[in-house]
C-alpha positions in Angstrom: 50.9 -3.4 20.1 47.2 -4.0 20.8 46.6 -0.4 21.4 47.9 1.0 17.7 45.3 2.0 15.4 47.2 1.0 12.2 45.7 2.3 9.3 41.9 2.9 11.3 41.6 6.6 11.4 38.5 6.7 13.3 39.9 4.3 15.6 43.3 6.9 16.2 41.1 10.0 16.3 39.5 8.3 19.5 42.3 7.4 20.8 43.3 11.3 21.0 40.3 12.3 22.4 39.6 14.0 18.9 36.6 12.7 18.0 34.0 11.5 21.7 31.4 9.1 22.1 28.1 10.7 21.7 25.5 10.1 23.5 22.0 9.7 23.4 19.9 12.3 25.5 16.9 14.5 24.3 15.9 14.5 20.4 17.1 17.5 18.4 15.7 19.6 16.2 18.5 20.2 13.7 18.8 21.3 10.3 18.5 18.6 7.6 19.7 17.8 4.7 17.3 16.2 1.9 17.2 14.5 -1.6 20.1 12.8 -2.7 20.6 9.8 -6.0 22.9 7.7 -7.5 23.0 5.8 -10.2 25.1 3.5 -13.0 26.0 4.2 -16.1 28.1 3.1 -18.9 31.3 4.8 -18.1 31.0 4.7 -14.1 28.2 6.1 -11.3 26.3 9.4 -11.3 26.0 11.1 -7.6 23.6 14.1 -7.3 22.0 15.6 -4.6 19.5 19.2 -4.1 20.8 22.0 -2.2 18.2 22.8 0.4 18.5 22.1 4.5 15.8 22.4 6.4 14.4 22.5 10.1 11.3 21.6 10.9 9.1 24.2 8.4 11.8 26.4 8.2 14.2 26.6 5.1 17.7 26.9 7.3 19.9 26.6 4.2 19.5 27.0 0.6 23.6 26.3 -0.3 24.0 23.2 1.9 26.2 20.7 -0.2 25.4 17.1 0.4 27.5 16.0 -2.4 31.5 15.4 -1.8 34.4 13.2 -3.3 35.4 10.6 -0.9 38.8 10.1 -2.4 39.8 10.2 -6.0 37.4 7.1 -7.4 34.7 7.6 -4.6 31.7 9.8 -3.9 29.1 10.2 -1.1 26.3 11.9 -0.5 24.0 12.8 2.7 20.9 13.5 3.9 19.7 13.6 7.7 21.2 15.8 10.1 23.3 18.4 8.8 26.3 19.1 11.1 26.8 15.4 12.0 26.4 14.5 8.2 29.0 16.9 6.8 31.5 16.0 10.2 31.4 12.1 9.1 32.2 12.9 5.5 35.0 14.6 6.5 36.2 12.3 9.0 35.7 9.5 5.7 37.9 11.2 4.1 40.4 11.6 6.6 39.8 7.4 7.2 40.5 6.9 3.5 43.6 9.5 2.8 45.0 8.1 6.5 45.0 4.2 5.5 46.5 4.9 1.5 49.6 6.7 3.4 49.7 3.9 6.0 49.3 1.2 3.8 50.5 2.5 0.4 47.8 1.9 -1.6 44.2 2.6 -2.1 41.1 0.8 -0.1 38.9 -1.2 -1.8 35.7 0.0 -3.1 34.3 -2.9 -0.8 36.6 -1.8 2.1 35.5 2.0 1.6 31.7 1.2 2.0 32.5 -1.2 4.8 34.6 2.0 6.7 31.7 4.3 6.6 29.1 1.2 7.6 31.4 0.8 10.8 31.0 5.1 11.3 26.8 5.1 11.1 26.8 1.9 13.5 29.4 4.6 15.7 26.8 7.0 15.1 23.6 5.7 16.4 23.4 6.6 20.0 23.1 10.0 18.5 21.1 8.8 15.6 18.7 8.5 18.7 18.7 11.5 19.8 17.8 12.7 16.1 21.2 13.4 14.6 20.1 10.6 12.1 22.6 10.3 9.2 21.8 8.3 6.1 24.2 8.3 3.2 24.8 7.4 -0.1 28.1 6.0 -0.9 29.3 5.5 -5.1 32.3 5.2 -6.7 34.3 3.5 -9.5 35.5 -0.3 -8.8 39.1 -0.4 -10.4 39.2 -4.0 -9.9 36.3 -5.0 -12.1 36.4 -2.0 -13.9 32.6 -1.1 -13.5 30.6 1.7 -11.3 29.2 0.7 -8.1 27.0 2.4 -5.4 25.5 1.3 -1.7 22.9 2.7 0.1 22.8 2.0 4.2 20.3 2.1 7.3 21.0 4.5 10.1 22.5 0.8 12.3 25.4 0.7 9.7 23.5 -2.1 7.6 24.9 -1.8 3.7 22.9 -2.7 0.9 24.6 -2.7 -2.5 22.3 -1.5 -5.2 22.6 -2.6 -9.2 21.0 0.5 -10.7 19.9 3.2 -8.5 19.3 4.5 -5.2 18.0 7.6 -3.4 18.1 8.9 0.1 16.5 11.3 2.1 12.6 12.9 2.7 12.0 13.2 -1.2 13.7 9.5 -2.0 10.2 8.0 -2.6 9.4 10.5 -5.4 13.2 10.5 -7.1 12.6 6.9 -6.5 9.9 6.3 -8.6 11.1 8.7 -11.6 14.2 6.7 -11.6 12.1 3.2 -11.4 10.2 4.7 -14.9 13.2 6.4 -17.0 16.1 3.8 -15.8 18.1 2.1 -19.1 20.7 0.0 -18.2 24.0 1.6 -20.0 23.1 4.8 -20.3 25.6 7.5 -21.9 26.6 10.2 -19.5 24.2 13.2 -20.9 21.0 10.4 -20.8 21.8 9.8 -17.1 22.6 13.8 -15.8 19.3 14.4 -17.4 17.5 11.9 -15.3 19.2 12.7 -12.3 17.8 16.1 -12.7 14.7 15.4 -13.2 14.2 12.8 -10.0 15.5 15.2 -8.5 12.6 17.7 -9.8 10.0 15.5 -9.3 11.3 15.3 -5.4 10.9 19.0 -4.8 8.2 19.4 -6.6 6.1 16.7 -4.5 8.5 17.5 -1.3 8.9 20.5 0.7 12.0 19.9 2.6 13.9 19.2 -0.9 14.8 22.4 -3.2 13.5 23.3 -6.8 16.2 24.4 -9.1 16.7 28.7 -8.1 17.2 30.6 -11.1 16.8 34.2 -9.3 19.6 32.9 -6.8 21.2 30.4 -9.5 21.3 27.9 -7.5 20.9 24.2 -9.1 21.4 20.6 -7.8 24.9 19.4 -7.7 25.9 16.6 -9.6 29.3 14.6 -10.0 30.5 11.5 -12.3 32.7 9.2 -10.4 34.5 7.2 -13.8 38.4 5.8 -14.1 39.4 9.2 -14.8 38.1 10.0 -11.6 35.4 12.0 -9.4 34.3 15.3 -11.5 31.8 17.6 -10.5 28.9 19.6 -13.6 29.7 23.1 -14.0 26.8 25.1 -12.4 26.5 26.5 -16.4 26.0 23.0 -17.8 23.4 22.0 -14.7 21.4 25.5 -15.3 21.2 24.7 -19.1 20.0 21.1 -18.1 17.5 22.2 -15.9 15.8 24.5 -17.9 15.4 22.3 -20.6 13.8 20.2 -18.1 11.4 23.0 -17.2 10.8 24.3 -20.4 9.7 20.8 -21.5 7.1 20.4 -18.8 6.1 24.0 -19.6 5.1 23.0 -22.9 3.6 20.1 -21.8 1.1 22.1 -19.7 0.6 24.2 -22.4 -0.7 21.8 -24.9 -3.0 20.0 -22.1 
């Protein structure tokens, strides 16, 4: 029948009347989501993102988590408006769990970048009204047996990137540590140290991204997506990371 979803979840949810059309109508001032990164390495793609929302000046949230597995070889990670952010990674997921049981067998890594293009161009008219979302998507390519990540505009465009990428109001900044530090190959403790410091540097020049919290002990979140799988860093393991970081550029200062 012309009218059966298949294996589009998105497509069935609006069918229901579960998920409306937004609309675009007066811009929003919403809480935000900043900084996130990916980037390759020798065993897959590294995902990591800080933990601060913000609105306008304000700091809304200092726990947000813009950093989620999209399946069981897939990542993505958000920055822009909050609420619609977290509501399309969840309706991803749904997407990606709703065609393996339809079709018996797992989307593409191709197919699962293409299915959350086709949800931003769904999103603009309230990417218009300022519920801009602007992802990150990574994950591990079974077929070819190598990590892979896309970045994408807010019309749904998809760019796939070789090395790196970064998202959100501190991007420029992580941007340009990554751009310096970057080795192609890297083990997995080379590339969790740089992601931690990118994302650093971000906060550091960017007020809307967060600074590692040790009186709250709260630290960026950061996840491997490898054949074995999506796996997030113990908070432990990014605390001891990140003050390593900050006790090296303490004694950096020091000697200056």
């Amino acid at each position: 029948m012309g009218d059966d979803p298949g294996s589009d979840f998105s497509r069935l949810a609006r069918q229901s009347g579960l998920l409306a059309d937004p609309g675009a109508g007066e811009v929003l001032d919403l809480p935000h989501g900043t900084t996130c990164i990916a980037l390759r390495y020798d065993e897959g793609v590294l995902i990591a993102g800080d933990r601060r929302a913000t609105s306008g000046n304000l700091i809304s949230y200092r726990t947000m988590q813009k950093v989620f597995p999209s399946d069981r070889h897939s990542a993505v990670a958000i920055a822009g408006a909050a609420g619609p952010a977290v509501e399309m990674v969840r309706l991803f997921q749904l997407q990606l769990e709703h065609y393996e049981k339809v079709e018996g067998k797992e989307l593409s890594l191709d197919g699962k970048a293409a299915q959350l293009s086709q949800m931003l161009r769904q999103n603009l008219p309230a990417a218009r009204a300022g519920m801009v979302v602007v992802p990150i998507f990574a994950g591990y390519d079974r077929r070819t047996s190598v990590g892979r990540l896309f970045q994408f505009d807010i019309s749904g465009g998809r760019y796939e990137e070789l090395e790196y990428g970064a998202t959100g109001s501190g991007s420029l900044h992580a941007s340009t540590v990554l751009k310096l530090r970057y080795r192609n190959a890297m083990d997995r403790d080379t590339a969790v140290d740089l992601a931690i410091e990118a994302l650093y540097v971000a906060a550091d020049e960017d007020s809307a991204s967060g600074l590692p919290d040790f009186v709250r002990n709260l630290f960026p979140i950061v996840a491997t997506v490898t054949d074995q799988g999506y796996q997030q860093l113990d908070d432990d393991e990014v605390r001891e990371r990140s003050q390593r970081l900050v006790d090296e550029l303490t004694s950096r200062n020091t000697t200056t």
